[in-house]
C-alpha positions as CSV (number, residue, x, y, z in Angstrom):
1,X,-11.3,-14.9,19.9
2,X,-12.5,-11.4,21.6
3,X,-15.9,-11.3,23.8
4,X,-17.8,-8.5,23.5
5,X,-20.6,-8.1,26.5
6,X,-24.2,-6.6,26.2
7,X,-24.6,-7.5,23.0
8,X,-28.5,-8.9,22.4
9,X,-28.3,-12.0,20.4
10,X,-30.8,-10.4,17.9
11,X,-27.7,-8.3,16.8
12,X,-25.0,-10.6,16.4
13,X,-23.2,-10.0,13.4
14,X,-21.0,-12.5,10.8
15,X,-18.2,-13.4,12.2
16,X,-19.7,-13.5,16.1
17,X,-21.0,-16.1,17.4
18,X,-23.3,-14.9,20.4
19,X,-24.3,-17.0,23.5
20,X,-26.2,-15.9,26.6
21,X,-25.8,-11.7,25.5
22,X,-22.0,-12.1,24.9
23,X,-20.8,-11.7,21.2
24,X,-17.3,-13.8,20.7
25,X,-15.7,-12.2,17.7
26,X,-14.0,-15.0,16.1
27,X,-10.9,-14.9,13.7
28,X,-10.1,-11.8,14.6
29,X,-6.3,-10.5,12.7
30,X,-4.9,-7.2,11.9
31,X,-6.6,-5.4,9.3
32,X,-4.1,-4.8,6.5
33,X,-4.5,-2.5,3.8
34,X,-2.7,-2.2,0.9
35,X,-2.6,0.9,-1.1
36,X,-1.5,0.1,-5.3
37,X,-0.8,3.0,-7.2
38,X,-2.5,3.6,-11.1
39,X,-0.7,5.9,-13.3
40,X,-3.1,7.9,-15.2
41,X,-3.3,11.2,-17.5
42,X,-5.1,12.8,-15.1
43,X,-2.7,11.9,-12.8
44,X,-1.8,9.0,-10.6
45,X,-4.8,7.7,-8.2
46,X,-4.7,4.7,-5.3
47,X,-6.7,1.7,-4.7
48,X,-7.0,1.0,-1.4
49,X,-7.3,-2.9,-1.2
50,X,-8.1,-5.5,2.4
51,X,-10.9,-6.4,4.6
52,X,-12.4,-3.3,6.2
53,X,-11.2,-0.7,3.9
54,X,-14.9,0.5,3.3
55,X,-14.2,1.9,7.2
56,X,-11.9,4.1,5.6
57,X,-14.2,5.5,2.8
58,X,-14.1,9.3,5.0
59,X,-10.9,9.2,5.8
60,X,-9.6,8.4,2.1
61,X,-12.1,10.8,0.6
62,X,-11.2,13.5,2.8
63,X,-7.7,13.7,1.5
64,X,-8.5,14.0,-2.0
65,X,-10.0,17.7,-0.8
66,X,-12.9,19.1,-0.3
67,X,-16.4,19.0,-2.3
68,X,-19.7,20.1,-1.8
69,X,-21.5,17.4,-2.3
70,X,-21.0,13.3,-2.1
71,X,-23.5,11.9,-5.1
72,X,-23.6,8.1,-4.7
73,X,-24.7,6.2,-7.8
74,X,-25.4,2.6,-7.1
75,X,-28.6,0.2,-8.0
76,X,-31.3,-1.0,-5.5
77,X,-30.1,-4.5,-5.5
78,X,-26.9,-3.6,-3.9
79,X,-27.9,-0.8,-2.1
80,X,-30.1,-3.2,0.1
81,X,-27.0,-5.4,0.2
82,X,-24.6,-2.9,1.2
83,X,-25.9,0.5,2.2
84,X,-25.4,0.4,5.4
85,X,-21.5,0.0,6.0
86,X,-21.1,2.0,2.8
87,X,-23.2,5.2,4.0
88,X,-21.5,4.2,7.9
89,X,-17.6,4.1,6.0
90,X,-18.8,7.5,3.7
91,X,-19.8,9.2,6.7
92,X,-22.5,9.9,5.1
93,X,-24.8,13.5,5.7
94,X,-27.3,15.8,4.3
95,X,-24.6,17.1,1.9
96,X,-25.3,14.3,-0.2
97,X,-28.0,12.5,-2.3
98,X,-28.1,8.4,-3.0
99,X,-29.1,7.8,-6.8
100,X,-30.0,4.1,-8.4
101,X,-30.9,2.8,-11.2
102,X,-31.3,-0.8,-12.8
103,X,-27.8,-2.7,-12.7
104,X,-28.8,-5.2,-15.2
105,X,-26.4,-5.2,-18.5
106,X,-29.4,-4.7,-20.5
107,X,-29.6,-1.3,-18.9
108,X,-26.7,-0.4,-19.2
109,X,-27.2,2.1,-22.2
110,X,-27.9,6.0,-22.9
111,X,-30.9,6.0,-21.1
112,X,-29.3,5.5,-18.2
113,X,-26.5,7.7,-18.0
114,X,-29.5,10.1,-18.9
115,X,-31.6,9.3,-15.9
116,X,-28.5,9.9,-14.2
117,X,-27.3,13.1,-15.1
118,X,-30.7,14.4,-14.8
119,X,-30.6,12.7,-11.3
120,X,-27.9,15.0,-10.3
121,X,-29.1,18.1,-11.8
122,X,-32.2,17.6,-9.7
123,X,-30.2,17.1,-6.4
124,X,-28.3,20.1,-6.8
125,X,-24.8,18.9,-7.9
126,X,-22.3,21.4,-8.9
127,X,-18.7,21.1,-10.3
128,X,-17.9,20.7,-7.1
129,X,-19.6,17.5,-6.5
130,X,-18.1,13.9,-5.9
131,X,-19.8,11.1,-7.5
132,X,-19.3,8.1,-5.6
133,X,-19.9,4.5,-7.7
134,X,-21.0,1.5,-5.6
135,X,-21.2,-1.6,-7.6
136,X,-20.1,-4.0,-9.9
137,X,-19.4,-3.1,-13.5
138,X,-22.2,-2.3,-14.8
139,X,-22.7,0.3,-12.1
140,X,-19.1,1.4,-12.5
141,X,-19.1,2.2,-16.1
142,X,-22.5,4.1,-16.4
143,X,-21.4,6.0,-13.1
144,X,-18.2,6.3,-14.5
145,X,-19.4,7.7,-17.7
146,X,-22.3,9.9,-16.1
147,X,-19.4,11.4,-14.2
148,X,-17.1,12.0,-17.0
149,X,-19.9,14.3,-19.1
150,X,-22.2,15.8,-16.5
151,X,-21.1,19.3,-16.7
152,X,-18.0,18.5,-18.5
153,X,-16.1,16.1,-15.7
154,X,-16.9,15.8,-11.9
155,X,-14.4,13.8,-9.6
156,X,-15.4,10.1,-9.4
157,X,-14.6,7.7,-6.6
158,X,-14.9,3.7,-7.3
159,X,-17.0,1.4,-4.2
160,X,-16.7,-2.1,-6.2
161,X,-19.0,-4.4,-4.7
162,X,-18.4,-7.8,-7.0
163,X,-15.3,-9.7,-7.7
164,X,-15.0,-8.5,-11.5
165,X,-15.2,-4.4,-10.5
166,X,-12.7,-5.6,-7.8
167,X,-10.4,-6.9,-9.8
168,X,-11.1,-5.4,-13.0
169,X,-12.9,-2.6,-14.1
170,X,-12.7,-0.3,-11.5
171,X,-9.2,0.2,-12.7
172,X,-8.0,2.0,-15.8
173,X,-10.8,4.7,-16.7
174,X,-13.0,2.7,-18.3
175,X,-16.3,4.0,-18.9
176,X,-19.0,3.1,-21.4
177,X,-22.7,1.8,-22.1
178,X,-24.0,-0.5,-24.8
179,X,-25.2,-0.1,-28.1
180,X,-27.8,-2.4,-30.0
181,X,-25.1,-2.6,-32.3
182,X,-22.5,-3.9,-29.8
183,X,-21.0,-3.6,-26.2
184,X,-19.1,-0.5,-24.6
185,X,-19.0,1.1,-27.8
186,X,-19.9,5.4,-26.8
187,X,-17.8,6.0,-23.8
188,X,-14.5,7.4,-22.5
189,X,-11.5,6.9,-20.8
190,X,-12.0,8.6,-17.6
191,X,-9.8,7.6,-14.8
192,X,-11.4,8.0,-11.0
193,X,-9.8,9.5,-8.2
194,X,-9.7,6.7,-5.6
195,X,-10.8,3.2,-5.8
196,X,-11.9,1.0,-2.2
197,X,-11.8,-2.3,-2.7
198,X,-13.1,-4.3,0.7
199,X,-13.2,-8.1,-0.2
200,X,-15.7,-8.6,2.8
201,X,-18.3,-6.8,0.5
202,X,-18.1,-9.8,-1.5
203,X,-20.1,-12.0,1.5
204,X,-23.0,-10.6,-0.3
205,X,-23.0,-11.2,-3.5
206,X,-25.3,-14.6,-4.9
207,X,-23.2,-17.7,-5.6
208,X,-23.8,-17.2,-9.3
209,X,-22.3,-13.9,-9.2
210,X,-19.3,-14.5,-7.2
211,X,-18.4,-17.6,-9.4
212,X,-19.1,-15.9,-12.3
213,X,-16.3,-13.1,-11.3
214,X,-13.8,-15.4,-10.7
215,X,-13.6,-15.7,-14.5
216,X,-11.7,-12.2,-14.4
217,X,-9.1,-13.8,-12.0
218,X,-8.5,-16.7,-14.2
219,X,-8.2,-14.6,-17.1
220,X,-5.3,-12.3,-14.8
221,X,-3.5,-15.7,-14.4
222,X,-3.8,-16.6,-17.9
223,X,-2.3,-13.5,-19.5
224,X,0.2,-12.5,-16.6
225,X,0.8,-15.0,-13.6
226,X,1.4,-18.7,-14.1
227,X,2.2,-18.9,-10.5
228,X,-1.1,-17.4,-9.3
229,X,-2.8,-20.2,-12.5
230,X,-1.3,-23.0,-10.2
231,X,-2.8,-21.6,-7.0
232,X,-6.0,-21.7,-8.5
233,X,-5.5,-24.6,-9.6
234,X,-4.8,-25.7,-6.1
235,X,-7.1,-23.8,-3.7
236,X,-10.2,-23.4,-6.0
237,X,-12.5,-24.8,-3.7
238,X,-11.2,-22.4,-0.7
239,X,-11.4,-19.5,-3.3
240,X,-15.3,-20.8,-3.9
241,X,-16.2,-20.8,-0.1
242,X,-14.8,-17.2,-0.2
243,X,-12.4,-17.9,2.6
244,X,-10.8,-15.1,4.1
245,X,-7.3,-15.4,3.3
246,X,-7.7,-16.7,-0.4
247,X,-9.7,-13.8,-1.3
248,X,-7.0,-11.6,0.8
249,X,-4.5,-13.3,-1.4
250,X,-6.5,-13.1,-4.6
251,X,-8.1,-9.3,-5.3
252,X,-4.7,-7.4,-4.3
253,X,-2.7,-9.8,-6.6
254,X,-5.0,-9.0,-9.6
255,X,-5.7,-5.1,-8.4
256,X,-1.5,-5.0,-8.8
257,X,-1.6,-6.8,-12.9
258,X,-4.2,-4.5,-13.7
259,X,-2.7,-1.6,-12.4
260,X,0.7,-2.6,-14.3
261,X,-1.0,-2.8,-17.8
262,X,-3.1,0.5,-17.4
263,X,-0.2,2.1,-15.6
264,X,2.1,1.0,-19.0
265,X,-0.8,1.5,-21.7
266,X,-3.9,3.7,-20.5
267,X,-6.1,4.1,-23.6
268,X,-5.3,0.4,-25.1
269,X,-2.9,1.3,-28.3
270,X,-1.5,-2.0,-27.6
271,X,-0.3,-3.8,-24.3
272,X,-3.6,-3.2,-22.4
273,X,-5.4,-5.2,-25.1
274,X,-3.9,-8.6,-23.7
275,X,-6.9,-7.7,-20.6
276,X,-9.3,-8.4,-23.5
277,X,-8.2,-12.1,-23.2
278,X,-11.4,-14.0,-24.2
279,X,-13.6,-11.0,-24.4
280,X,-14.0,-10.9,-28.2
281,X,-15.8,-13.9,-28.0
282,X,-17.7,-13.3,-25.1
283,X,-18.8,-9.7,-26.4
284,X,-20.4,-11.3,-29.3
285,X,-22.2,-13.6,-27.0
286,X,-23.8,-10.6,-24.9
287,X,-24.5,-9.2,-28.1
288,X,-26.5,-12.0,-30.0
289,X,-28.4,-13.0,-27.0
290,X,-29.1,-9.1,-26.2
291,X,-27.2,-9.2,-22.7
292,X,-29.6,-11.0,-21.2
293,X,-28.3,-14.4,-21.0
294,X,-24.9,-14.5,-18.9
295,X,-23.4,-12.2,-16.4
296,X,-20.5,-10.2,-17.9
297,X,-18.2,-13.2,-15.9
298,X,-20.1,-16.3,-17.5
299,X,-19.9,-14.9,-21.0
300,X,-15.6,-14.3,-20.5
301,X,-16.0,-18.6,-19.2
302,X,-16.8,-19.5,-22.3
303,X,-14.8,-16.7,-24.6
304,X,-11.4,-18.0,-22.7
305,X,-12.4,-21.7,-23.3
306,X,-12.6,-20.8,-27.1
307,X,-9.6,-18.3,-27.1
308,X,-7.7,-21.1,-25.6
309,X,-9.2,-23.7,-28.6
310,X,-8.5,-21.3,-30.9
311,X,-4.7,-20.4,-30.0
312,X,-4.2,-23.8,-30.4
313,X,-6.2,-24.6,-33.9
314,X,-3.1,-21.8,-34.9
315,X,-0.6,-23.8,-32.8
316,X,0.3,-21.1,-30.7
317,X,-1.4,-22.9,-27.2
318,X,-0.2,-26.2,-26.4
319,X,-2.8,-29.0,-25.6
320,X,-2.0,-28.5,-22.1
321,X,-1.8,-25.5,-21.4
322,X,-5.6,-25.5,-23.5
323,X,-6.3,-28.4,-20.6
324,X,-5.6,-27.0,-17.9
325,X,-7.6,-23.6,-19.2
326,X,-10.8,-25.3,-19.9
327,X,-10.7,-27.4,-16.1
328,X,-10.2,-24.6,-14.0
329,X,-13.0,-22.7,-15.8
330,X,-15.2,-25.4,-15.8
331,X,-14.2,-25.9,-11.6
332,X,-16.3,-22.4,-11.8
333,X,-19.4,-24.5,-12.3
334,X,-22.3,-24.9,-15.0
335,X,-22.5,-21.7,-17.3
336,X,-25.4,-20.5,-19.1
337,X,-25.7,-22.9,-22.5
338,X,-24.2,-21.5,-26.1
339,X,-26.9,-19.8,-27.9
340,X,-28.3,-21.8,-30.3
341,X,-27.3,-19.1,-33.4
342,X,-25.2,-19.9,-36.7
343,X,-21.4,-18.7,-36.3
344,X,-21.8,-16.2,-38.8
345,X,-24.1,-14.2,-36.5
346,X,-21.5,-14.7,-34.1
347,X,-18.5,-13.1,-36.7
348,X,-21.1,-10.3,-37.4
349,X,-20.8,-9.4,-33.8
350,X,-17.4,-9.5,-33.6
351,X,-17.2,-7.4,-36.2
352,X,-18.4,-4.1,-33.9
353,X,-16.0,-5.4,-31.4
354,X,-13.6,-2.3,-30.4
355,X,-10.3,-4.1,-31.3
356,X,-11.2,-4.2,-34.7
357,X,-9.2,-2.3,-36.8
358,X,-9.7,-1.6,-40.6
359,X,-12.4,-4.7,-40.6
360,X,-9.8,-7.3,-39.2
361,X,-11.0,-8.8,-36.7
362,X,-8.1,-8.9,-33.8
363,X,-7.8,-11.9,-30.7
364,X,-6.0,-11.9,-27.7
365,X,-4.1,-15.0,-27.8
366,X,-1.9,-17.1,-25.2
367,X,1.1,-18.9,-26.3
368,X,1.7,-19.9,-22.5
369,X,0.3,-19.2,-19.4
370,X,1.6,-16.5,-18.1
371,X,1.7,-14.6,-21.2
372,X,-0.6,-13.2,-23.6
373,X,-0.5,-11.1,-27.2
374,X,-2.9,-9.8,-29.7
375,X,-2.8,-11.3,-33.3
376,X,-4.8,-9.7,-36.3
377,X,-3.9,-12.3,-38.8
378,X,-6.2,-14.8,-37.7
379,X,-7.9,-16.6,-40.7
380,X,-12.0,-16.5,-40.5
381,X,-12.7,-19.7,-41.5
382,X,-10.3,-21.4,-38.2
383,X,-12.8,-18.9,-36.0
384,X,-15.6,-20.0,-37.6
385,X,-14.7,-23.7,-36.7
386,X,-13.8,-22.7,-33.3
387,X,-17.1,-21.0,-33.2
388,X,-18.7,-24.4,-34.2
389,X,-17.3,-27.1,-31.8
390,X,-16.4,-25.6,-28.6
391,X,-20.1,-25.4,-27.5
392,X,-20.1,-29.5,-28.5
393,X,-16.8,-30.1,-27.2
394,X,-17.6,-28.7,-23.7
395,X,-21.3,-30.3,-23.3
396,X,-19.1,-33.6,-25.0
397,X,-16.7,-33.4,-21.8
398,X,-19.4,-32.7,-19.3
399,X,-21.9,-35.4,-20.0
400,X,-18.9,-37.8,-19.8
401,X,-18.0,-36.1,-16.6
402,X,-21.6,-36.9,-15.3
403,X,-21.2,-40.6,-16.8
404,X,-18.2,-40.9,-15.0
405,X,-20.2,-39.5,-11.6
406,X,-23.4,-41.1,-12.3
């Protein structure tokens, strides 16, 4: 513990605990950065990963060369969270404008990326501009994608402020909006040019949120690291108090399995679909209740939980790995009910999912955990059953938790 004099109890910070105009700064370790490397076509690109690396936002930017203008997208929901140490880390001056828009994933459409790019036109950006995403996914990929066509491709740097843009989809290139006829489906693969990922920026996202992100880490231990499943398994509720050093633990693990599959299989022809763990189901979710009923996270919760019933309905998931699945995603707390809509409406949605190939629908499957493949010969009528009992199975098992409680 450090003391820190003259400091007026009105300005005490997190992690100081002030008494009498002296701030003691409490916890205090070594900051430790690490810096995982993404292959890409456009050439490889680092994300800079550990507490405190938003304080190195000017430092990291200023090695990637020089531009005439910084052009930070973000929403006004996180920019009142985390403008501050953001515009502080970017060093930020009047060479650069701040541009938001609604995050929501009902936004997140061609509209948008239009009030975007006609954002920056206004504010004078050039080709030699930088475009500087702060956010969580939704802010990534319409940034992302406003970046990749605004006159033909400006640099694009990666702030992600929630746990699933940390650990997923501020790596890879993904970029994309929505479509009333299904989810991501106009967008490109444009990979960004540095990604800053501060786990401390997490402190401010709403309990729903963070829990709902922690759905990506599950599904990272599902399809790649059995070993980090069973320290889930076993520090859960440290990882839901957002303590220090599980999160510390946690986001570079998962930065490093994304980076592998991306790194191996860029533009998903076939390794980088096992990521899509779950998210056939879930899309069709978003899609039928016109993304206004989960949070990107909540809607992967319940896709895993029926990815995992279906692998084993085919008898490629044993019962216990499909156990031990469904408790560690119901550990993430009470998600947003099933919609009440007839599986068919749910296969129509999948059908406009982007794995589909010549009508077949494809699913990312898990024979252990650990591991993960796609399969395309998956009869219709075993999804449609699927589709039909895991909502009753899961509100089955949690009003005989509460029984059990009560």
């Amino acid at each position: 513990m450090v003391a820190r004099r003259n400091c007026p109890d009105a300005q005490c910070r997190p992690g100081m605990r002030c008494e009498r105009s002296v701030c003691y700064i409490e916890n205090v370790s070594p900051m430790k950065w690490k810096r995982i490397l993404v292959k890409s076509s456009a050439g490889p690109y680092s994300v800079v990963a550990g507490a405190g690396a938003i304080r190195r936002a000017a430092q990291e930017i200023a090695a990637l060369g020089r531009f005439s203008s910084v052009q930070v997208v973000s929403s006004p929901k996180v920019w009142r969270a985390v403008g501050k140490p953001v515009q502080h880390g970017l060093q930020f001056s009047n060479g650069g404008s701040i541009h938001l828009f609604d995050d929501a994933e009902s936004a997140k459409n061609l509209h948008s990326v239009e009030e975007i790019t006609r954002s920056l036109c206004r504010a004078g950006a050039d080709r030699q501009s930088l475009v500087v995403a702060v956010g969580g996914g939704v802010v990534g990929d319409v940034a992302g994608f406003a970046a990749a066509v605004f006159l033909r491709g400006v640099k694009l740097v990666h702030i992600p402020t929630t746990v699933v843009s940390q650990v997923d989809s501020s790596i890879g290139g993904k970029t994309g909006v929505n479509l009333p006829e299904g989810k991501n489906l106009v967008g490109s693969f444009y990979p960004p040019r540095l990604v800053l990922t501060d786990p401390e920026l997490l402190r401010t996202l709403s309990d729903r949120e963070f829990r709902g992100g922690l759905a990506e880490v599950i599904k990272h231990a599902i399809i790649a690291d059995a070993e980090m499943f069973a320290a889930l398994e076993k520090d859960m509720d440290k990882v839901l108090r957002r303590d220090r050093h599980a999160l510390g633990f946690l986001i570079p693990r998962n930065v490093r399995i994304k980076a592998r599959v991306v790194s191996r299989d860029e533009r998903e022809s076939g390794l980088r679909e096992v990521l899509n763990f779950g998210h056939t189901f879930a899309h069709a979710l978003e899609s039928v209740t016109k993304y206004r009923r989960y949070q990107h996270g909540e809607a992967v919760a319940w896709g895993m939980m029926a990815a995992a019933f279906l692998g084993h309905e085919l008898g490629l998931t044993r019962a216990d790995d499909v156990s031990r699945i469904v408790a560690l995603i119901r550990r993430l707390g009470p998600l947003p009910p099933w919609p009440r809509v007839p599986a068919t409406a749910l296969l129509r949605a999948m059908r406009s999912d982007k794995k589909t190939r010549a009508g077949v629908l494809r699913f990312v499957l898990s024979p252990r955990i650990g591991e993960a493949r796609s399969y395309d010969t998956v009869p219709l009528h075993v999804v449609e059953r699927v589709l039909h009992f895991t909502p009753r199975l899961i509100s089955a098992s949690d009003k005989f938790s509460r029984g059990r409680h009560g």
